[in-house]
Backbone as CSV, one residue per row, in Angstrom:
resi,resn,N_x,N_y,N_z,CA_x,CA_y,CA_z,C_x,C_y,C_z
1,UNK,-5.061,-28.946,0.832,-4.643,-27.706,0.207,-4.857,-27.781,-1.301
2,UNK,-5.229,-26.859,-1.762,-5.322,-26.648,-3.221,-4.160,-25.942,-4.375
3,UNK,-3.905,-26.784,-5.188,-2.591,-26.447,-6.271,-3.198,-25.767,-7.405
4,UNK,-2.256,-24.248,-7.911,-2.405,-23.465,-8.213,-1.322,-23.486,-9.515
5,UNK,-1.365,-23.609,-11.399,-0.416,-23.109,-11.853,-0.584,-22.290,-12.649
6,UNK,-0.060,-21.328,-12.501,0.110,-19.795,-13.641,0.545,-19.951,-14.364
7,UNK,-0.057,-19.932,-15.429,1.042,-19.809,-16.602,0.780,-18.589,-17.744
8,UNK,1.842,-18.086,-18.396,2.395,-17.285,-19.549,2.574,-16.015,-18.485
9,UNK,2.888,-16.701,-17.504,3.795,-15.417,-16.527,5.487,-14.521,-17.166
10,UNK,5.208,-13.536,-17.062,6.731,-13.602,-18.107,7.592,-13.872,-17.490
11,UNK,8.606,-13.109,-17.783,10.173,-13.735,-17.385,10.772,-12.367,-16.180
12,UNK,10.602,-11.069,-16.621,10.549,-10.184,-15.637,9.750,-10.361,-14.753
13,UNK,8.717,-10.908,-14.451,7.829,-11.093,-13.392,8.466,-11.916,-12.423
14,UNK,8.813,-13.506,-13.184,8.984,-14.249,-12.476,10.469,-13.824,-11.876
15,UNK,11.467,-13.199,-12.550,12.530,-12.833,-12.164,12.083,-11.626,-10.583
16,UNK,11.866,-10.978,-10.777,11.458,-9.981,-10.055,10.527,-11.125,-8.382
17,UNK,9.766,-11.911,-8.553,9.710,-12.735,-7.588,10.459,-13.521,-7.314
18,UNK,11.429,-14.076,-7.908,12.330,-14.708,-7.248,13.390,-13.871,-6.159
19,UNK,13.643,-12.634,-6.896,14.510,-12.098,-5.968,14.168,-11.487,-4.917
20,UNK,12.574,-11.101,-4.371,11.603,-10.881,-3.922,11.744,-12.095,-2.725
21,UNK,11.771,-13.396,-2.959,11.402,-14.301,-2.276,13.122,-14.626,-1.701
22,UNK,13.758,-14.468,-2.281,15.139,-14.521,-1.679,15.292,-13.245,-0.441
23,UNK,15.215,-12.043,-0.975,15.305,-10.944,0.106,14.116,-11.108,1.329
24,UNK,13.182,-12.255,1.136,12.734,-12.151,2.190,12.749,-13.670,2.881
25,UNK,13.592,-14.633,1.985,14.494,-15.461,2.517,13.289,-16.767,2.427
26,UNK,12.524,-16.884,1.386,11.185,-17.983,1.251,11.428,-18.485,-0.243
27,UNK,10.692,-19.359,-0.278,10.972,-20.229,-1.813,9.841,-19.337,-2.977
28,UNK,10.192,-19.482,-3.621,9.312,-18.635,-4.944,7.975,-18.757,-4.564
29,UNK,7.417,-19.945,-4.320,6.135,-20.633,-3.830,5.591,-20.299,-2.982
30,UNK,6.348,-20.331,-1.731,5.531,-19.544,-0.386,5.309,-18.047,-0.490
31,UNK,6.738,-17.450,-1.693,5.987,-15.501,-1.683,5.047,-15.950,-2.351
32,UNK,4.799,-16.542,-3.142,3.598,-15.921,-4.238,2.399,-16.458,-2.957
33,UNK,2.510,-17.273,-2.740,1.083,-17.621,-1.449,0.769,-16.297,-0.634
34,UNK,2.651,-15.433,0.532,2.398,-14.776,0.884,1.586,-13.126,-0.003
35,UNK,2.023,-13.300,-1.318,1.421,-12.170,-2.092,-0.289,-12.461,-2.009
36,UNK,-0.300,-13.324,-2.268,-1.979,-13.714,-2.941,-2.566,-13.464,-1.582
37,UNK,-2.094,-14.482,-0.246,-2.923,-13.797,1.032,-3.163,-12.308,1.797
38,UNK,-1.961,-11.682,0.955,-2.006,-9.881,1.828,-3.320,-9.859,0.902
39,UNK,-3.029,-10.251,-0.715,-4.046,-9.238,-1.637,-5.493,-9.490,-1.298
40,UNK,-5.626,-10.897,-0.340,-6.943,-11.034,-0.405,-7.426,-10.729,0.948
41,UNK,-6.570,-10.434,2.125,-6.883,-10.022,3.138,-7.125,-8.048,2.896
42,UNK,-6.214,-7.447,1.862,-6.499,-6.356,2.105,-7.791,-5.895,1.141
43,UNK,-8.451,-6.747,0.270,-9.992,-7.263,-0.109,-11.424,-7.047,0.610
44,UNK,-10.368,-7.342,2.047,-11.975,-8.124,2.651,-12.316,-6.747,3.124
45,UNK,-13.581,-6.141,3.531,-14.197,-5.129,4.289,-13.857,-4.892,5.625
46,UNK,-13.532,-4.006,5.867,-12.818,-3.947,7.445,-14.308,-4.104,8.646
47,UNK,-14.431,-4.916,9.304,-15.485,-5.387,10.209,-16.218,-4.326,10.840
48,UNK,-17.371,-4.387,11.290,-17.844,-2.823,12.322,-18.162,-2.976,13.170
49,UNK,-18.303,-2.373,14.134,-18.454,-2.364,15.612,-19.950,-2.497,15.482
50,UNK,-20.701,-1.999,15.027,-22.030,-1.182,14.702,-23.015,-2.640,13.963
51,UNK,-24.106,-3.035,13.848,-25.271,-4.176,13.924,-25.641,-3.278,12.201
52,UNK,-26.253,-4.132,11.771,-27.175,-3.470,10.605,-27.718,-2.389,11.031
53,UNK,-29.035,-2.917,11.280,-29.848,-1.936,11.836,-29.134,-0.534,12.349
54,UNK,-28.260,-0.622,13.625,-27.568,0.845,13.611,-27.115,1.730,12.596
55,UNK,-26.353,1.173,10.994,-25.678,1.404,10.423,-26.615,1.924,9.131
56,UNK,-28.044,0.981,9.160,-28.687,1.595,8.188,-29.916,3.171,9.550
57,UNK,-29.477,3.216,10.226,-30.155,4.365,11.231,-29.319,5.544,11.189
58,UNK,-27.836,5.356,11.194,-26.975,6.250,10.937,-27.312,6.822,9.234
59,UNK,-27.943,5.978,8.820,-27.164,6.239,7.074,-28.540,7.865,6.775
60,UNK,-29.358,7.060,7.434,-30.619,7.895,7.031,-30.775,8.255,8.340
61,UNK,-30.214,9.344,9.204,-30.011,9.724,10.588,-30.281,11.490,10.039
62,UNK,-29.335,11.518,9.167,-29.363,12.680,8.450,-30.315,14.112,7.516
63,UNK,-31.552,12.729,7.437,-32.450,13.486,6.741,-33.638,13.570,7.409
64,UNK,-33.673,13.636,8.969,-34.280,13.612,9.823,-35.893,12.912,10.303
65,UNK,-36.277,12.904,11.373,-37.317,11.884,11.288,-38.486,12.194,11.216
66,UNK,-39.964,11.399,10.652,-41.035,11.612,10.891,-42.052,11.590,11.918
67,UNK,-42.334,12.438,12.517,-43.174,12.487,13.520,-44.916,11.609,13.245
68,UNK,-45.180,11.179,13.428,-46.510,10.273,13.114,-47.916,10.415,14.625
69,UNK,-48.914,10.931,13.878,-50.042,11.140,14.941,-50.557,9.936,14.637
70,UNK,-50.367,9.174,15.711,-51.376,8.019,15.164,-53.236,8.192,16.299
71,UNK,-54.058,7.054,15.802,-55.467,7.507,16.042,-55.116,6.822,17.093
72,UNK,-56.539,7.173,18.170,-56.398,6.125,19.280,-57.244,4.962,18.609
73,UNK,-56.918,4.019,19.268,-57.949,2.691,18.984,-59.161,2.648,19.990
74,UNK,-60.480,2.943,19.159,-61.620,2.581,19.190,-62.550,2.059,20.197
75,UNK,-62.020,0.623,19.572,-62.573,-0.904,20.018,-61.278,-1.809,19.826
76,UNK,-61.734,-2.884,20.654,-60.405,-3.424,21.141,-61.084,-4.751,20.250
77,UNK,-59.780,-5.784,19.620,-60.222,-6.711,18.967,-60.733,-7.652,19.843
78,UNK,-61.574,-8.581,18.648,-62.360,-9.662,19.467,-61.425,-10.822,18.998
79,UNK,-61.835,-11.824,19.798,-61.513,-13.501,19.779,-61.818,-14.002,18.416
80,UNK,-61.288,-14.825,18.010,-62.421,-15.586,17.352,-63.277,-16.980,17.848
81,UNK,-64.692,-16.683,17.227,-65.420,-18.062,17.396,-65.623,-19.367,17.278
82,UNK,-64.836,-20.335,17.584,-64.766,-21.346,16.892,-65.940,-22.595,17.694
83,UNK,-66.660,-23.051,16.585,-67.912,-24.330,16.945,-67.237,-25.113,17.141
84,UNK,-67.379,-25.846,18.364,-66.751,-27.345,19.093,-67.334,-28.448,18.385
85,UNK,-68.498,-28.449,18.146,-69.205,-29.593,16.746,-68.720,-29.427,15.539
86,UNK,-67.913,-28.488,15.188,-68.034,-28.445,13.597,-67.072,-30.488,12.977
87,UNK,-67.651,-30.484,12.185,-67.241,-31.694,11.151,-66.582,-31.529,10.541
88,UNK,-65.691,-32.602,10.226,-64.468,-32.080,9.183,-64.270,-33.031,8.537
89,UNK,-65.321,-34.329,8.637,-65.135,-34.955,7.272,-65.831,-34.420,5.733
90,UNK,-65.338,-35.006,4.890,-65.911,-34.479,3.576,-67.150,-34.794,3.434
């Protein structure tokens, strides 16, 4: 665990957590932990049901889509040739 000290906390503050930590029946130490963990849980981004991809499809869902004619293809690709003799020293 990692140790934490604040200092030039005033005196109303710290007063005001102490009695804080009494009405909820914990040592000065554990509220301020319980303070610091709500503040950083209510921080985090609330999770989504939804993948990237869906979320960036929704975003731009709105400005509707492009229809695309594409060409037919031609000729169909070739292989490539490769020489069974070729040399490959220098």
């Amino acid at each position: 665990m990692a140790t934490l000290t604040i200092r030039n906390l005033d005196e109303g503050t710290k007063t005001q957590l102490r009695v804080q930590a009494a009405r909820h029946g914990r040592s000065m130490e554990e509220e301020a932990r319980t303070i610091i963990r709500s503040a950083m849980e209510a921080g985090k981004p609330a999770p989504s049901s939804k993948g990237l991809g869906s979320r960036i499809h929704d975003h731009f869902a709105k400005l509707g889509g492009v229809e695309l004619d594409l060409p037919q293809q031609s000729s169909l690709p070739t292989p490539a040739q490769f020489d069974i003799e070729t040399n490959l020293e220098p």
